[in-house]
LUMNUSE-810173 format. One record per residue (C-alpha): x, y, z negated; residue in three letters. Coordinates in steps of 0.05 Angstrom, whole numbers, padded with zeros to 5 digits, always signed. Last residue first. Layout:
N
XYZALA/...
END
This chain:
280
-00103+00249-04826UNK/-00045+00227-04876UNK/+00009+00195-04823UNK/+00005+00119-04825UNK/+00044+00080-04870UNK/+00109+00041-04850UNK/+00083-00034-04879UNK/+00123-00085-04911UNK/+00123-00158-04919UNK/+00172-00194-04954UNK/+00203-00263-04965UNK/+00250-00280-05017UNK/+00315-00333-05033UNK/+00337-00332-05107UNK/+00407-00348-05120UNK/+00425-00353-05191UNK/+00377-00393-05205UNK/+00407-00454-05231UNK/+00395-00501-05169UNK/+00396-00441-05118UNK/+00469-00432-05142UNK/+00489-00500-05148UNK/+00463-00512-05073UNK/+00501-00456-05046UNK/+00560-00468-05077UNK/+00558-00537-05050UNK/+00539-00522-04977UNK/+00592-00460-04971UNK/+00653-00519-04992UNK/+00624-00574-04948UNK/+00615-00517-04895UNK/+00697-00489-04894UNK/+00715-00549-04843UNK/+00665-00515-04787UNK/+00641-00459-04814UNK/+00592-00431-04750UNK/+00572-00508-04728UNK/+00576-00544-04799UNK/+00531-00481-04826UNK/+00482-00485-04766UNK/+00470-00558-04773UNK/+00394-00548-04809UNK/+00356-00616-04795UNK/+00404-00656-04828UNK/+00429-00721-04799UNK/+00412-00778-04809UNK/+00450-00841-04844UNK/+00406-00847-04888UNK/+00439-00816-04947UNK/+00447-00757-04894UNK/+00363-00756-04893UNK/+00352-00753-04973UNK/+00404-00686-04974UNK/+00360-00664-04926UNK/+00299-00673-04967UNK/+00325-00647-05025UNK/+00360-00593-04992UNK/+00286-00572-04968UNK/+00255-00584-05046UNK/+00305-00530-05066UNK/+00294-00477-05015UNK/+00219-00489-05026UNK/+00227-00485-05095UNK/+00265-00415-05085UNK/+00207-00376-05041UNK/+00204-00324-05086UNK/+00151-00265-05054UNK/+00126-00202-05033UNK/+00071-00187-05001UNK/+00043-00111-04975UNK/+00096-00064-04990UNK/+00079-00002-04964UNK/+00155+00025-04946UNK/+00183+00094-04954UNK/+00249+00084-04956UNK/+00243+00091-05038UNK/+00181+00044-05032UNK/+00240-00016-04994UNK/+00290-00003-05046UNK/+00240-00016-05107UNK/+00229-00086-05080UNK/+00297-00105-05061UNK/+00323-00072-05133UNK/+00267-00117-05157UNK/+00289-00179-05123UNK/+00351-00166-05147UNK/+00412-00143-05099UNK/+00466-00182-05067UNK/+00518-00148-05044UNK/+00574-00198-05010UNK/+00636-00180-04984UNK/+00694-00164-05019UNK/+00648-00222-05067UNK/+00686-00272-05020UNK/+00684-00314-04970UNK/+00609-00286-04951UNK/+00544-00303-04913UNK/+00548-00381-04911UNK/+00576-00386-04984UNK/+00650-00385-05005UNK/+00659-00370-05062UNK/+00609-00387-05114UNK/+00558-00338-05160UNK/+00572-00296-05208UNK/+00525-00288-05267UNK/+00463-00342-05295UNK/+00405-00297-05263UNK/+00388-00286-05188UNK/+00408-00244-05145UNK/+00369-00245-05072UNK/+00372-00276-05006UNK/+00332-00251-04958UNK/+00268-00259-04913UNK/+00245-00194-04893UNK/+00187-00178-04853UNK/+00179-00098-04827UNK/+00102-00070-04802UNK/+00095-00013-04756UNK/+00036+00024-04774UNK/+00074+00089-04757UNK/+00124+00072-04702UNK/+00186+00030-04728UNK/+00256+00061-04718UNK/+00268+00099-04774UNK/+00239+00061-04829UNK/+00291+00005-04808UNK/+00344+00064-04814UNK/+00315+00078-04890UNK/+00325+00015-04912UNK/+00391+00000-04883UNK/+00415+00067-04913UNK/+00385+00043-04976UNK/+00419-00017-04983UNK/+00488+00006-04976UNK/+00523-00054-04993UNK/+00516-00087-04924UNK/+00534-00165-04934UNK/+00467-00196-04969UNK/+00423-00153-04923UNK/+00418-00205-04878UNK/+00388-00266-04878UNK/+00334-00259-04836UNK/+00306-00188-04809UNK/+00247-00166-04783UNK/+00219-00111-04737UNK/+00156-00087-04716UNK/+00111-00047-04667UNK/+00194-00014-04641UNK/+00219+00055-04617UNK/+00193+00102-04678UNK/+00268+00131-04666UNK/+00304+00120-04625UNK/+00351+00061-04617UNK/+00424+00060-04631UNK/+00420+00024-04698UNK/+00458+00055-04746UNK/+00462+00013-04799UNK/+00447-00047-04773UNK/+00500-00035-04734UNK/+00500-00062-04664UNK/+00525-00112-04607UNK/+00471-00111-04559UNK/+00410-00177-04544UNK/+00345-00180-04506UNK/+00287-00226-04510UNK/+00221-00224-04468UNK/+00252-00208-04392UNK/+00310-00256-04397UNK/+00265-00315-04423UNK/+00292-00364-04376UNK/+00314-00421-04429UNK/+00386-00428-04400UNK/+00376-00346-04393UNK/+00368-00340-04472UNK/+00421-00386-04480UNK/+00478-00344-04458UNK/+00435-00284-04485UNK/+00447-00312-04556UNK/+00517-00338-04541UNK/+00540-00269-04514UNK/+00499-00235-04584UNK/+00536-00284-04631UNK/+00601-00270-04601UNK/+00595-00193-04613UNK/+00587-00197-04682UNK/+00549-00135-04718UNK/+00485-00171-04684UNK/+00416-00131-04655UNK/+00360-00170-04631UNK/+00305-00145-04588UNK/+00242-00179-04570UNK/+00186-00173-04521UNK/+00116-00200-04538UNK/+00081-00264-04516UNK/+00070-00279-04591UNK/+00096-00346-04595UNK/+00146-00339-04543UNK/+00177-00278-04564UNK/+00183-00303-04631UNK/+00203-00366-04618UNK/+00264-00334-04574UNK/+00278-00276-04628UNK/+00290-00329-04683UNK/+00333-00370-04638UNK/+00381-00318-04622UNK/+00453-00334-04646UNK/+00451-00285-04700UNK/+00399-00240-04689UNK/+00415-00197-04751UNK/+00358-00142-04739UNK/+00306-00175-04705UNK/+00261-00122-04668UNK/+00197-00125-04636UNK/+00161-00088-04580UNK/+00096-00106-04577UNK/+00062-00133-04504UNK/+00019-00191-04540UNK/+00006-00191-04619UNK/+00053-00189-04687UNK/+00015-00193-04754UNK/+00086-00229-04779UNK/+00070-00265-04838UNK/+00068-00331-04802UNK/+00132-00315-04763UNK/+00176-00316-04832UNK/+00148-00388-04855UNK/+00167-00415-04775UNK/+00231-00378-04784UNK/+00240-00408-04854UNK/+00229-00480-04824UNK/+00272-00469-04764UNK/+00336-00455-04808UNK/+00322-00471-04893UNK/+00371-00417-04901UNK/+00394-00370-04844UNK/+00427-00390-04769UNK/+00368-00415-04736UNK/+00410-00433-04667UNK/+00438-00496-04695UNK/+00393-00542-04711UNK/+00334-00507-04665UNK/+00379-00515-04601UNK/+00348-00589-04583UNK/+00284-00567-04597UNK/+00291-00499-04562UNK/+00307-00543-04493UNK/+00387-00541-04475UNK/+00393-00545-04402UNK/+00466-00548-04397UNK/+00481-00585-04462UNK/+00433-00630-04449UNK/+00412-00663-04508UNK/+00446-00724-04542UNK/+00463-00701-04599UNK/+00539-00710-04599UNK/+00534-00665-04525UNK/+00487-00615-04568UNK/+00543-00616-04617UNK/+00597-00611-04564UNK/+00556-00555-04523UNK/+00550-00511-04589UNK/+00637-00526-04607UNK/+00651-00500-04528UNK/+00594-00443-04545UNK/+00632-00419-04610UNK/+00695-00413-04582UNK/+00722-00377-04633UNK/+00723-00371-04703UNK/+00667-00321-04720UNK/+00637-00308-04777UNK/+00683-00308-04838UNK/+00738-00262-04790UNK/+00680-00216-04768UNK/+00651-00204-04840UNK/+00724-00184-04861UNK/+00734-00138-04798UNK/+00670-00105-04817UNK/+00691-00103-04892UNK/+00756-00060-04876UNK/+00824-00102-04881UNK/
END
């Protein structure tokens, strides 16, 4: 089995928008006329969900009419805020072609056809031209492509000059292996997590300016206290995307996960780069 077809298989079950209008159903929301609110539990697939998007769009220096790309779209709601906070358009790219169907699925319940688009892709080799995009950014990612540099290099690629790139990853920590299954791999066949220095030094190999960089680990932890706090109450979490993609598998992903940000050997980070100008 090839890594692709590996990533596929831990991904995507199935009838992933008959499981979406069930939760929303179990919610209480509309399943046909879902509002972002409603959505934001489960369509925020990446650590910390809504709250890290929020974190991720406040670095972003993104303004009115850009062209922005989210590389790893998932199920879309990243590119939906963005587009709406910003007022610009947004592309998202997916390796899974059930994510990107869901994502425009619910992109025209919400009506924002002409600000947020979605194509099955490759990260690494994006079928865009190149210095096509103001910005891009990424969320929760890079831990299953190996070949770090190519993805590097092909986000480099496709911004204009001045184009700025946010990353918000997960990153090796210390303390060796980490647990199998987590929400991004079943196994290490498929996971690549680099350092945050590798990350760093990666990003000035492309060709990257880059501008802030930084751990954002006790916020992780201090979030899965707090939802941890809220299922003791008989509420439920804030972040339901793992229970909604993983389905029997997410007790298992939750509790490696947790150990492994609770001894540092997973260390989420956010980035900001820069593609320099052209020397005058």
């Amino acid at each position: 089995m090839n890594t692709d077809s590996e990533l596929q298989d831990h991904y995507s079950r199935g009838d992933l928008l008959a499981r979406l209008r069930t939760a929303l159903a179990e919610d209480g929301a509309d399943p046909d006329h879902p509002t972002p609110d409603s959505l934001a539990p489960y369509d925020h697939f990446h650590g910390r969900g809504l709250e890290a998007t929020l974190e991720t769009a406040r670095l972003m220096p993104a303004r009115a009419g850009q062209r922005i790309l989210d590389i790893g779209s998932g199920l879309g709601g990243p590119a939906r805020y963005v587009a709406n906070r910003f007022r610009c358009h947004v592309t998202g790219i997916d390796l899974t072609p059930e994510y990107c169907e869901l994502a425009q699925h619910l992109t025209r319940l919400q009506k924002l056809e002409d600000r947020t688009s979605f194509q099955q892709g490759d990260a690494l080799a994006m079928p865009f031209e190149a210095q096509a995009f103001d910005g891009a950014y990424s969320m929760n990612v890079s831990m299953n492509i190996e070949h770090k540099a190519a993805l590097y290099r092909e986000m480099h690629r496709v911004l204009k000059p001045g184009g700025w790139l946010v990353l918000s990853e997960v990153s090796r920590g210390e303390g060796g292996d980490i647990d199998y299954p987590t929400a991004w791999a079943d196994s290490a066949r498929t996971s690549f997590l680099s350092t945050p220095e590798e990350t760093r030094q990666g990003l000035l190999d492309a060709g990257f300016e880059v501008l802030r960089f930084r751990s954002t680990l006790e916020k992780t932890r201090a979030f899965g206290d707090r939802s941890r706090a809220m299922v003791k109450r008989g509420e439920k979490p804030p972040h339901r995307a793992v229970m909604l993609i993983h389905g029997e598998k997410a007790r298992a992903v939750m509790a490696n996960t947790i150990r492994g940000f609770a001894d540092g050997r997973i260390v989420p980070i956010e980035v900001l780069c820069r593609k320099p100008e052209p020397a005058a």
